[in-house]
C-alpha positions, -999 to 999 in steps of 0.1 A, spaced: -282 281 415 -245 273 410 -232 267 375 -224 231 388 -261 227 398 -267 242 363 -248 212 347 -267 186 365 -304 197 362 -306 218 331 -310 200 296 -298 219 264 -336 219 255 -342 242 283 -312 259 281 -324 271 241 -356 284 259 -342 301 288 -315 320 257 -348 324 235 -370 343 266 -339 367 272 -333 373 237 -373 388 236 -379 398 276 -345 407 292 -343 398 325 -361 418 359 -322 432 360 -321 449 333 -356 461 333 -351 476 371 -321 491 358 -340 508 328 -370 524 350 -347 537 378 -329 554 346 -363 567 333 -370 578 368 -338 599 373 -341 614 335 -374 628 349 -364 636 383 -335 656 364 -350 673 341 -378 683 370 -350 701 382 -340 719 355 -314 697 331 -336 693 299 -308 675 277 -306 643 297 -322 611 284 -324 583 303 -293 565 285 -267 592 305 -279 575 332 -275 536 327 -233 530 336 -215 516 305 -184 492 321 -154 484 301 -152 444 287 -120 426 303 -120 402 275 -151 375 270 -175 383 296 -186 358 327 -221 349 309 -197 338 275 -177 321 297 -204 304 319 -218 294 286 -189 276 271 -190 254 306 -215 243 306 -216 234 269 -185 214 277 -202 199 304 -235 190 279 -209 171 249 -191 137 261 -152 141 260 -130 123 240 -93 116 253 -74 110 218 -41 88 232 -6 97 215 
């Protein structure tokens, strides 16, 4: 779905409960992410490397500034509130 798609079909109502099922559940990415993490800890220490948790294996990327989600979020807000044009 497209963030402009997003705009059109998703109330805020729906928006609170999508934010409110992440907050508790994550999403399948991050839970895919997690078990191939556990399953590399294991696989490693298997093999013989008995300090590694499963953390040293999850990439950590530097922020750029407000992330795409932040931003993605602030559109469509926008998009929810009428605008007001205030003449000079």
């Amino acid at each position: 779905m497209t963030l402009a798609q997003l705009c059109r079909e998703m109330s805020s109502a729906e928006f609170g409960l999508w934010a409110e099922y992440y907050g508790r559940n994550g999403f399948d990415a991050d839970r895919i992410e997690a078990a191939s993490a556990n399953a590399g800890a294991a696989t490693a220490r298997a093999m013989g490397a008995k300090s590694i948790k499963p953390a040293d294996l999850i990439p950590r990327f530097q922020s750029r500034g407000e992330g795409t989600n932040k931003m993605a979020v602030k559109l469509w807000l926008k998009r929810q509130t009428p605008e007001r044009y205030f003449g000079r």
